[in-house]
C-alpha positions in Angstrom: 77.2 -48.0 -213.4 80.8 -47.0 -212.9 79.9 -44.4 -210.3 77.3 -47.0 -208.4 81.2 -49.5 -208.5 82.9 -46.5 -207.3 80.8 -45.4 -204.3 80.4 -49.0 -203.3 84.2 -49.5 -203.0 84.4 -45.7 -201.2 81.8 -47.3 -198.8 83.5 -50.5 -197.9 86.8 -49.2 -197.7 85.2 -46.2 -195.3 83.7 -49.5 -193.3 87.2 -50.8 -193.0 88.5 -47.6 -191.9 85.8 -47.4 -189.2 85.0 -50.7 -187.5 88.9 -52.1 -187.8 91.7 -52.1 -185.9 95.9 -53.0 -187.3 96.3 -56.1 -185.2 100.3 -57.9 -185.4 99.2 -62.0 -186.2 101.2 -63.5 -183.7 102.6 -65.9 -186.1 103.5 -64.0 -189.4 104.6 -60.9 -187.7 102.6 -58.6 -189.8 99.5 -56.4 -189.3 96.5 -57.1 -190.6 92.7 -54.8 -190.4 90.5 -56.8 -187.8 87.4 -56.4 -186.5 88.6 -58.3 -183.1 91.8 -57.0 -181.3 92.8 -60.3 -178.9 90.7 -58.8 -175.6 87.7 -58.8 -178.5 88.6 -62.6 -179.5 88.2 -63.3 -176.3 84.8 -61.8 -175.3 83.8 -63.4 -177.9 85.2 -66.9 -177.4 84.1 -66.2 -173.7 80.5 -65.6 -174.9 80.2 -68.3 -177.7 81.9 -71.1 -175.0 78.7 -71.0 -173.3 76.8 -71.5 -176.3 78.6 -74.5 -177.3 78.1 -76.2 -174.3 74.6 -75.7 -174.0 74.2 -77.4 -178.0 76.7 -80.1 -177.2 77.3 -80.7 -173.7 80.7 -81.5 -171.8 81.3 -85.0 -171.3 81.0 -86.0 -167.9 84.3 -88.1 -167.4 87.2 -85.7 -165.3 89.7 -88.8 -166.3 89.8 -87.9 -170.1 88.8 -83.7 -169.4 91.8 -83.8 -167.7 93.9 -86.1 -169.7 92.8 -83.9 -172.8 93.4 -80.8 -171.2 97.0 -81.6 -170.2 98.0 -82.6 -173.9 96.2 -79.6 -175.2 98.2 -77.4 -172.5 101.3 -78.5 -173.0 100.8 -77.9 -176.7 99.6 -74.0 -176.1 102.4 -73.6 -173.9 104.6 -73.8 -176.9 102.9 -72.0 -179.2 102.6 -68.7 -180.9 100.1 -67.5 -178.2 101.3 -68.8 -174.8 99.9 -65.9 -173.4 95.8 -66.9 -173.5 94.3 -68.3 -171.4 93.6 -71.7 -173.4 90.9 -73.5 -172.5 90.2 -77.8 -174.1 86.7 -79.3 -174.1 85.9 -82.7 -175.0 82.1 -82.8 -175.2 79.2 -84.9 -175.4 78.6 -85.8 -179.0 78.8 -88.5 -181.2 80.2 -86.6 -184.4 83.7 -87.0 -185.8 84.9 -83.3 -185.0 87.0 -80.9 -183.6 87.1 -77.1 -183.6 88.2 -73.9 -182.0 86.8 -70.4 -181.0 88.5 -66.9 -181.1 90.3 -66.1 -177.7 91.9 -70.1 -177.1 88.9 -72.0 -176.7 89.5 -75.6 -178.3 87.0 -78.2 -178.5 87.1 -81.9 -179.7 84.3 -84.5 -179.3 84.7 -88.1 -177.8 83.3 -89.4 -181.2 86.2 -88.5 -182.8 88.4 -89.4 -179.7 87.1 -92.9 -180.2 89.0 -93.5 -184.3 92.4 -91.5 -182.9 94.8 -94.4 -182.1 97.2 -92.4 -179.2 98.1 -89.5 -178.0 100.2 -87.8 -180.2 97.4 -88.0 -183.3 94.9 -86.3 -180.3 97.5 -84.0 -179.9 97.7 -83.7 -183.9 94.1 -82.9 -183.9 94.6 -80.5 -181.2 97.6 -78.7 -182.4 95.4 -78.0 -185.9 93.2 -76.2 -183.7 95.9 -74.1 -181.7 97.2 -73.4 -185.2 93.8 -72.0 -186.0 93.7 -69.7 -183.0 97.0 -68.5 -182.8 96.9 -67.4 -186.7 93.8 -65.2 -186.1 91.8 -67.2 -188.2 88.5 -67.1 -187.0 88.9 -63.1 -186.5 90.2 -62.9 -189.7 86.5 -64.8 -190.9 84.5 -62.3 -188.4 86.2 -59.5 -189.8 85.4 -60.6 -193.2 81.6 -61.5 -192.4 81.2 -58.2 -190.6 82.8 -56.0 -193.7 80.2 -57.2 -195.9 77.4 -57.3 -193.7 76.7 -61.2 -193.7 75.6 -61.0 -189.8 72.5 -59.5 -190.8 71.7 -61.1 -193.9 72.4 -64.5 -192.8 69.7 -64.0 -189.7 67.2 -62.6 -192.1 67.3 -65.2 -194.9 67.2 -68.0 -192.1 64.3 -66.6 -190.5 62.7 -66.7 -194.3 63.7 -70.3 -194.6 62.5 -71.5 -191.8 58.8 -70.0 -192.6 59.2 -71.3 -195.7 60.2 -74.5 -195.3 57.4 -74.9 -191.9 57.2 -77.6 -189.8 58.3 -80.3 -191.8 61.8 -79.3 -191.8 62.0 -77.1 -188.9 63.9 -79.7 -186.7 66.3 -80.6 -189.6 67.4 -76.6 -189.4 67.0 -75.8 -185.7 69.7 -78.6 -185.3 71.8 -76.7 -188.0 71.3 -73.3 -186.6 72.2 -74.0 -183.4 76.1 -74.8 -184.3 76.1 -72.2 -185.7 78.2 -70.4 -182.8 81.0 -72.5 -184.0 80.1 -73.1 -187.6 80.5 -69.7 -188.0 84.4 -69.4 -187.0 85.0 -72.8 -189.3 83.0 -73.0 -192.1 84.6 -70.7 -194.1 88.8 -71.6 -193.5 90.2 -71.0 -196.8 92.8 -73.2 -198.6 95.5 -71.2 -197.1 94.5 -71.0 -193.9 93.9 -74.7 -193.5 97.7 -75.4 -194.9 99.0 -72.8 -192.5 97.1 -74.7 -189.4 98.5 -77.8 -191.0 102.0 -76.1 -190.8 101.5 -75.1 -187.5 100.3 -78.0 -185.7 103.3 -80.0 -187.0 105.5 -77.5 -185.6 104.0 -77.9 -182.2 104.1 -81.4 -182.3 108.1 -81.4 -182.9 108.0 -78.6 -180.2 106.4 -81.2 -177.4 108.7 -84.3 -179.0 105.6 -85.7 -180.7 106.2 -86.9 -184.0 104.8 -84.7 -186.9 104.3 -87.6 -189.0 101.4 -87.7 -186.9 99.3 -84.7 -188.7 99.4 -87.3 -191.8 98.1 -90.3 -189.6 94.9 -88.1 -188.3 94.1 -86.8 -191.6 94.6 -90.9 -193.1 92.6 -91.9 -189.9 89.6 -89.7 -190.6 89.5 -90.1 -194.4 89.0 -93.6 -193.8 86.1 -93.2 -191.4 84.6 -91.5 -194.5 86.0 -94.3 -196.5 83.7 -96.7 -194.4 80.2 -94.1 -194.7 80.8 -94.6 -198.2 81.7 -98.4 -198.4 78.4 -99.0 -195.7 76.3 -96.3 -197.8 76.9 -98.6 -201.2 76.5 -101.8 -199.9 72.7 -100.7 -198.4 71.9 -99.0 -201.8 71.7 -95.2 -200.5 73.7 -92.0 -201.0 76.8 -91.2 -200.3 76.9 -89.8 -197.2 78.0 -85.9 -197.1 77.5 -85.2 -193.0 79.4 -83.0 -191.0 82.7 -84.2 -189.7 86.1 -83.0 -189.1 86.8 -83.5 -192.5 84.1 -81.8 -193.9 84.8 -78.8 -192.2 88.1 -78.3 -192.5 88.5 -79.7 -196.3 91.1 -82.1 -197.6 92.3 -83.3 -200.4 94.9 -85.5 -202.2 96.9 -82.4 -202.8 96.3 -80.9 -198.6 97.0 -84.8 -197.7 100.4 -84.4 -200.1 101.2 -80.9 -198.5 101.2 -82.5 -194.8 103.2 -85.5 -195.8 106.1 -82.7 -196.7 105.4 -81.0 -193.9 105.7 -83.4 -191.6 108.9 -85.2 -193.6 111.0 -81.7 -193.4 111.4 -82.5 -189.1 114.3 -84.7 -188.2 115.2 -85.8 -185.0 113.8 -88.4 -182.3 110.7 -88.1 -180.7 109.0 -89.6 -177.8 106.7 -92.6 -178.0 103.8 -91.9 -179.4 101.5 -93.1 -176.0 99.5 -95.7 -177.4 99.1 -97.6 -174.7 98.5 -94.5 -172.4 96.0 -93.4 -174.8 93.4 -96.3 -175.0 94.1 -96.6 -171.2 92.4 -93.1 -170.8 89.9 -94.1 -173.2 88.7 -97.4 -171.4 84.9 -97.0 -170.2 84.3 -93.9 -173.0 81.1 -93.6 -174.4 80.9 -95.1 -178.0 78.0 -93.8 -180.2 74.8 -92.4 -178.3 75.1 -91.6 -174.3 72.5 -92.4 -172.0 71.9 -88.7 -171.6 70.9 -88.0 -175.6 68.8 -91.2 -175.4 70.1 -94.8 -177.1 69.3 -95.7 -181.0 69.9 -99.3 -181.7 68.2 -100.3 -184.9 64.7 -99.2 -185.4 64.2 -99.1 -180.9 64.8 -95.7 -179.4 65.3 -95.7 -175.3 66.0 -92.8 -173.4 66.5 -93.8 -170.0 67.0 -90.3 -168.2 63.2 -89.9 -169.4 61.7 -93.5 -169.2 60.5 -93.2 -172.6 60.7 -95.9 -175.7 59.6 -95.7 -179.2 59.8 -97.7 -182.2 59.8 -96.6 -186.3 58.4 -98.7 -189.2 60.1 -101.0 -190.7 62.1 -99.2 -193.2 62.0 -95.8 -191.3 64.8 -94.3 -189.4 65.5 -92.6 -185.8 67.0 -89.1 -186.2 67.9 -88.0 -182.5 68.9 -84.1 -182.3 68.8 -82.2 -178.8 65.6 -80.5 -179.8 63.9 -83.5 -180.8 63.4 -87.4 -182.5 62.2 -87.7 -185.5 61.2 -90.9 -187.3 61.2 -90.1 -191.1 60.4 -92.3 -193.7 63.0 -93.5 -196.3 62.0 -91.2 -198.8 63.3 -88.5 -196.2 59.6 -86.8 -197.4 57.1 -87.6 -194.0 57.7 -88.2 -190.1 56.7 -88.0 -187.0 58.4 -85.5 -185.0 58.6 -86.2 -181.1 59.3 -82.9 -178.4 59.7 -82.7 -174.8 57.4 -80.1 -173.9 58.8 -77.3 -171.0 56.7 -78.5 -167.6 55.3 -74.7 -167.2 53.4 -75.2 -170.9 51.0 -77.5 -169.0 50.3 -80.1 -166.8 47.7 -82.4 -169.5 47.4 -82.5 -173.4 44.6 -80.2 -172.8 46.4 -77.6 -171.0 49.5 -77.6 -174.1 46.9 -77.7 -176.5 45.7 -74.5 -174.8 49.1 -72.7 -174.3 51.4 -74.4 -177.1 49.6 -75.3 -180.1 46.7 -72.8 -179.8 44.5 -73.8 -182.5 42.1 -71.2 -184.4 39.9 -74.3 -185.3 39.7 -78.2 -184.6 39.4 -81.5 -183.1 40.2 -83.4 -180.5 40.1 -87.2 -179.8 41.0 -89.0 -176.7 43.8 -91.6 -177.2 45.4 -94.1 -175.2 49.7 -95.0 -176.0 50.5 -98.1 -173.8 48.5 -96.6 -171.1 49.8 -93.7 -171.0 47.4 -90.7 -171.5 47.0 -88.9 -174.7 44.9 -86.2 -176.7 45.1 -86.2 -180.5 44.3 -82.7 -182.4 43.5 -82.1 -186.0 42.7 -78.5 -186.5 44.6 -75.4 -188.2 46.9 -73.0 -186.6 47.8 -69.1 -187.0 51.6 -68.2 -187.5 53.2 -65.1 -186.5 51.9 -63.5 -189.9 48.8 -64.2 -189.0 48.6 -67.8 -191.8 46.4 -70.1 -191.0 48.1 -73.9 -191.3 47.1 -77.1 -190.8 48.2 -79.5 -188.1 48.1 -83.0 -187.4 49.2 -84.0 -183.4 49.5 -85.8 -180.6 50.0 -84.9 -176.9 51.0 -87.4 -174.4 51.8 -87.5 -170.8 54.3 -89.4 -170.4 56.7 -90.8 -167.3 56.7 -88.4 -164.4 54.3 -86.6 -165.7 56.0 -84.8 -168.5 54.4 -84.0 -171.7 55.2 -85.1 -174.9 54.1 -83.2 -178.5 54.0 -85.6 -181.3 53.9 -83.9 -184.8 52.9 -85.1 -188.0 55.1 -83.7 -190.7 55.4 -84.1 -194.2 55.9 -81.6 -197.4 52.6 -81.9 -198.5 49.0 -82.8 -197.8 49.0 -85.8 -199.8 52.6 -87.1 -198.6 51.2 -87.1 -195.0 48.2 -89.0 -196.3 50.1 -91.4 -198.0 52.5 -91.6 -194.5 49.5 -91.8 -192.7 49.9 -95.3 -191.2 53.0 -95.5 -190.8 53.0 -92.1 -188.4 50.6 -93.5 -186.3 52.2 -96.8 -185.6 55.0 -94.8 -185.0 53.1 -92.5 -182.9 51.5 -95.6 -181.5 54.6 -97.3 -180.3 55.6 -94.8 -177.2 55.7 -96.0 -174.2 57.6 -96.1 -171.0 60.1 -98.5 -170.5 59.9 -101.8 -169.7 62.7 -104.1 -168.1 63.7 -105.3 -171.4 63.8 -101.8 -172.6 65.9 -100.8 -170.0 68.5 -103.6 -170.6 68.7 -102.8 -174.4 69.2 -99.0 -173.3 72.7 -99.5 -172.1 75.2 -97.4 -174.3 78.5 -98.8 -176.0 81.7 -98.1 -174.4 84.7 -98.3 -175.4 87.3 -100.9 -174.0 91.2 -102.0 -174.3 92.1 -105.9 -175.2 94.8 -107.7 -176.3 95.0 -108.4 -180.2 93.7 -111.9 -180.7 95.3 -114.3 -182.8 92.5 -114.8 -184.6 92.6 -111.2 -186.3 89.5 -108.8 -186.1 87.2 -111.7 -186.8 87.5 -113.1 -183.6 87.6 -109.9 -181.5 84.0 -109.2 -183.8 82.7 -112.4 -182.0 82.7 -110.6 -178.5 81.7 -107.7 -179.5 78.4 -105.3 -178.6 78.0 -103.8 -181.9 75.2 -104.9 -184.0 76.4 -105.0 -187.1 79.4 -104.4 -189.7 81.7 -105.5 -186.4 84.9 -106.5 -188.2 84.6 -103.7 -190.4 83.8 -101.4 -187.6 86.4 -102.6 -185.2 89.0 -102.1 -188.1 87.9 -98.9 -188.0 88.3 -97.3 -184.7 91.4 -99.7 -184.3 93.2 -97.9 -188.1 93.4 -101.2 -190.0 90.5 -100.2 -192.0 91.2 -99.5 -196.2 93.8 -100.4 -198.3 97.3 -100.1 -197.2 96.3 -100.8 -193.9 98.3 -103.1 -191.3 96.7 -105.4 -188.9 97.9 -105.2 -185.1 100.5 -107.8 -184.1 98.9 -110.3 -181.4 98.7 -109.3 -177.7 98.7 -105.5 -178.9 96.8 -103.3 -177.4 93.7 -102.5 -179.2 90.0 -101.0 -178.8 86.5 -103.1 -178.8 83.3 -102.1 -178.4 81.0 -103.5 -175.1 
C-alpha cells in the first residue's frame, strides 16, 4: 500500500512537471505552477465567451452595454492587469449573478443590475470580478481540475447521469450543464480566494474614488434578496430556496461579511458620489424578470410572443422556462409535461418528427386537435443509444408559422405518470396561439425611476405592475428590505416596476 501512495505522488508530481508552466500572479508577485500562461487564459476566455453568450444571451440595450462597460473599464484600467484586453457583458438573464472568465472576460446579468442601488455597488460587483481575474483564479482552478484529471471524469459521470436519470430529468440537467463554461471557473473559489477578490475589489474602488464601503453594501444588498426567497418560501409553506445566485457561487458568511466591513473601513479619504441618480437613470426601461425573447411567466399563463405560442399549468403546478425548454411540473416536483421547439429541418408535420426525432421501435398514434392547431399524439417505446427499449408518452404539434412543437410526458415512474395523467393533458391541452388578450398579458416588466411618495412603499405598491408581494418586492430592489433597513426620504429617486 505504501508503494501504490508513493507511485501515485511520483505520478502527479511528474504531471506537474509536464503540463505546467511558473507563471508571476500579477498581484502577489510570486510564481506559482499553472496550467494557463496569460496568452492560454485568454484562448480560453476567448473560446468560453462564445459559449456564454450562446446559454445566456447579451442584452440588447447599447445604453446600459455601454454604461456597464465604461464603469467596468475604468476599473481594469487601474488594476493589477491593465494590460488585457478586458471585455464587460451584461446579458440576458433573469438570475441574480455575476462572474468572470480567464483572460478579462467579466460578465454580470441585468437581474442582478435590477437590486444594485448605483453605480459604485455595480462597480463593487465588478471590481470582485477583476479581482478574480487579475489574481489568476480561475487558472489557478483549471490547473487544479486538470492535475487530477476531473475534465474527463466529470464528462463521463455526467453522461452516466443523464442515462440514468432519462427523460424525466433530462431538461433539469441540460440547463445545468450548459453553464458549465462558466461554472467551471467559479464553482470552486476557495475561502481565500474569495477574501482576496474581496480585498481587491475594495482597492479598486478607492483607486477610481468610489467608496469601498460599497463592497459591504452589495454583499448586504444580495443577502437580503435571499432574505426575501426565504421570507416568500415560508410564508407559501415550501423549501427554502437554495438556487443559484451570486451569493451562492461565490459563498458568504457572517465572518466574509465581517472581513469586508474591515476591509473596506481601513480606506480613508473622500470619494465621489456614489451616482445614484445616474444609475437608475441608465437603468430606466430595463427588463425586470422574463424578456419577451425567453417567453413571459406570469402566474400559472406562459406567453412567448417571439413564437405566438401560450400555455397554461394546473392549478397548483408551476412554469419552469429554461432555453432548451418549458416544463410544467407538478408540485411534488415528481411528473410534467415537457414542451420543445423542434429544429424546422426535423420535419415539416408530427408525422414527419415522429419519423426523424422520436423514431419509435413500436406504437401508436392518434390524431389530436390543441385549439385548432394540428397535432399527433404517440404512445409507443423507443431504442436509446445502447440499444434500451423505453417507453414514451407524446405529443407533436404544429404550431404558429408552422413550427413544430414536441410535448413530452415525464415522470420517474410508470405509476407517477399515471397518477399525473390528467393533469399533463390539460396541460398539454392548453397550447395554443395567442390571442389578443394573450398578447396584452405578454408584455414584460421594466424597470422605471419615480419620486419617493409620501405615502412610503405602500403607495408606490398601488401603481405598480407586479402581481404580487409588491411592497415587499419594491423594498427589495429599492434596499429598504430587512431589518436595519432605512426607507428613502420623499421625492428620492427610487425604482418601480411597470
Amino acid at each position: 500500500m505504501r508503494l501504490n501512495r508513493m507511485t501515485s505522488a511520483l505520478a502527479l508530481t511528474l504531471m506537474l512537471t509536464a503540463c505546467g508552466t511558473s507563471v508571476v500572479n500579477p498581484v502577489t508577485g510570486e510564481a506559482e505552477m499553472s496550467a494557463m500562461d496569460e496568452s492560454a487564459e485568454i484562448a480560453t476566455g476567448q473560446k468560453q465567451h462564445q459559449e456564454i453568450l450562446k446559454e445566456y444571451g447579451v442584452y440588447a440595450n447599447p445604453k446600459v452595454q455601454d454604461y456597464v462597460n465604461g464603469v467596468g473599464q475604468k476599473l481594469a484600467a487601474q488594476s493589477h492587469r491593465p494590460q488585457l484586453t478586458w471585455t464587460f457583458t451584461v446579458l440576458d438573464s433573469q438570475e441574480i449573478n455575476a462572474f468572470a472568465l480567464p483572460g478579462g472576460y467579466v460578465y454580470i446579468t441585468r437581474g442582478i443590475m435590477a437590486y444594485l442601488d448605483s453605480e459604485a455597488e455595480l462597480a463593487g460587483v465588478l471590481g470582485h470580478e477583476i479581482g478574480h481575474v487579475c489574481a489568476r483564479h480561475g487558472a489557478q482552478r483549471a490547473t487544479r481540475q486538470q492535475t487530477a484529471g476531473l475534465g474527463v471524469l466529470a464528462a463521463t459521470v455526467l453522461g452516466a447521469v443523464l442515462e440514468a436519470k432519462g427523460i424525466s430529468r433530462a431538461t433539469e440537467l441540460a440547463s445545468q450543464v450548459s453553464q458549465t463554461a462558466a461554472a467551471g471557473y467559479i464553482a470552486s473559489y476557495s475561502r481565500e480566494q474569495e477574501s482576496q477578490a474581496d480585498e481587491l475589489g475594495a482597492e479598486y474602488l478607492a483607486r477610481n474614488q468610489y467608496n469601498p464601503q460599497n463592497m459591504v453594501d452589495v454583499i448586504k444588498v444580495l443577502k437580503n434578496q435571499e432574505r426575501f426567497a426565504a421570507d416568500t418560501a415560508k410564508a407559501e409553506g415550501k423549501p427554502v430556496p437554495s438556487g443559484a445566485n451570486w451569493l451562492a457561487s461565490h459563498p458568504s458568511n457572517d465572518k466574509r461579511l465581517a472581513d469586508i466591513e474591515q476591509i473596506a473601513a481601513g480606506y480613508g479619504g473622500r470619494y465621489a458620489d456614489d451616482e445614484h441618480v445616474r444609475y437608475l437613470k441608465t437603468l430606466e426601461g430595463v427588463t425586470f424578470g422574463d424578456s419577451r425573447e425567453q417567453g413571459v411567466t406570469r402566474g400559472r399563463q406562459f406567453y412567448h410572443e417571439g413564437l405566438g405560442i401560450a400555455l397554461t399549468a394546473p392549478h397548483g403546478w408551476r412554469i419552469q422556462n429554461a432555453p432548451q425548454a418549458i416544463t410544467l411540473v407538478n408540485d411534488a416536483g415528481d411528473a410534467g409535461l415537457i414542451v420543445r421547439l423542434v429544429p424546422d429541418k426535423a420535419g415539416s408535420t408530427p408525422e414527419e418528427v415522429i419519423r426523424n426525432v422520436v423514431k419509435p421501435s413500436e406504437g401508436r398514434t392518434e390524431k389530436r386537435n390543441l385549439n385548432g392547431l394540428t397535432a399527433l399524439h404517440f404512445v409507443g417505446a423507443v431504442r436509446n443509444s445502447q440499444g434500451q427499449s423505453k417507453n414514451v408518452t407524446l405529443t407533436i404539434a404544429t404550431g404558429p408559422g408552422g413550427h413544430q412543437y414536441l410535448m413530452q410526458y415525464a415522470a420517474k415512474d410508470a405509476a407517477t405518470l399515471q397518477r399525473n395523467a390528467a393533469p399533463i393533458q390539460e396541460a398539454e391541452g392548453s397550447f395554443r396561439a395567442l390571442t389578443a388578450a394573450d398578447r396584452v398579458a405578454a408584455r414584460p416588466w421594466a424597470l422605471k425611476s419615480v419620486a419617493f411618495p409620501r405615502g412610503g412603499f405602500a403607495e408606490l405598491a398601488r401603481s405598480t405592475s407586479l402581481l404580487s408581494q409588491q411592497e415587499a418586492r419594491l423594498k427589495l430592489i429599492n434596499g429598504a428590505y430587512g431589518e436595519g433597513s432605512v426607507d428613502p426620504k420623499p421625492g428620492q429617486l427610487v425604482k418601480t416596476v411597470q
